[in-house]
N, C-alpha and C positions, 0 to 999 in steps of 0.2 A: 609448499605454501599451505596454510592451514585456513579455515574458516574461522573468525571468531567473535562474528556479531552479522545475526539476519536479521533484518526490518521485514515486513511485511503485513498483509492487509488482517483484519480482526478475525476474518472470516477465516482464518487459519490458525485460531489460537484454540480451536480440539485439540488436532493434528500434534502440538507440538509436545504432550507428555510422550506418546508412542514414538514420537521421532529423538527423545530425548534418551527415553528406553533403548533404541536402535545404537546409539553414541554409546552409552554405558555395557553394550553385548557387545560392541567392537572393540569395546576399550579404548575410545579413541575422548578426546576433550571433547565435552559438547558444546558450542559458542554460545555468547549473551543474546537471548531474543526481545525483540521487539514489536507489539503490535500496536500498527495504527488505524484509528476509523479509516471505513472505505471513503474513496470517492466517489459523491452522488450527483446528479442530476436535479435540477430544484423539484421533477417528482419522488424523490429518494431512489429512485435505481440507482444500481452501481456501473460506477461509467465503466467499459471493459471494450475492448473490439469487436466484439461477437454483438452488443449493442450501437455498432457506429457513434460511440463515444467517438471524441476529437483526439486524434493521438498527439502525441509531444511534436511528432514531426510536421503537422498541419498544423499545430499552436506557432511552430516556428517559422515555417514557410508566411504564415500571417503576419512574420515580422516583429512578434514577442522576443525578448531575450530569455535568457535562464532565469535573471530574477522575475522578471513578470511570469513567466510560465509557474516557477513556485510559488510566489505572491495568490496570482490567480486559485490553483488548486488549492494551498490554504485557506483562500477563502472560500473557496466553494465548498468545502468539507467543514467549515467553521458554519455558514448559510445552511445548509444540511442540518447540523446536527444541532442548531438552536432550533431550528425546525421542527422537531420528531421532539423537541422537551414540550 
């Protein structure tokens, strides 16, 4: 099985020439990347665990489904970043 597309947070879009660098020393395929805004908190922290953000599993135990748990963080990262314009 091969990798061939990462998603992840903005705050990782340094990182990603050196790790693209590391694919091309290996000779291996490097995958499609993608980075999206964090998710914030309405005072723009970024929600994480080490901040007792809400995890997916306590959004769910609350009885949200999948689309409401994505709906939600879309909008919360939509809320956020009209915010910070």
């Amino acid at each position: 099985m091969q990798i061939t597309e990462v998603v992840r947070g903005a705050d990782l879009l340094k990182s990603t020439a050196r790790q693209i660098l590391l694919y091309e020393a290996l000779k291996l395929a490097a995958p499609q990347w993608a980075h999206c805004d964090l998710v914030t908190d309405a005072g723009g922290v970024r929600l994480a665990k080490r901040h007792d953000a809400l995890s997916l599993r306590a959004l769910r135990e609350k009885g949200m489904s999948p689309a409401q748990v994505s709906s939600h963080s879309q909008n919360e990262s939509l809320t956020s970043t009209l915010k910070s314009k």
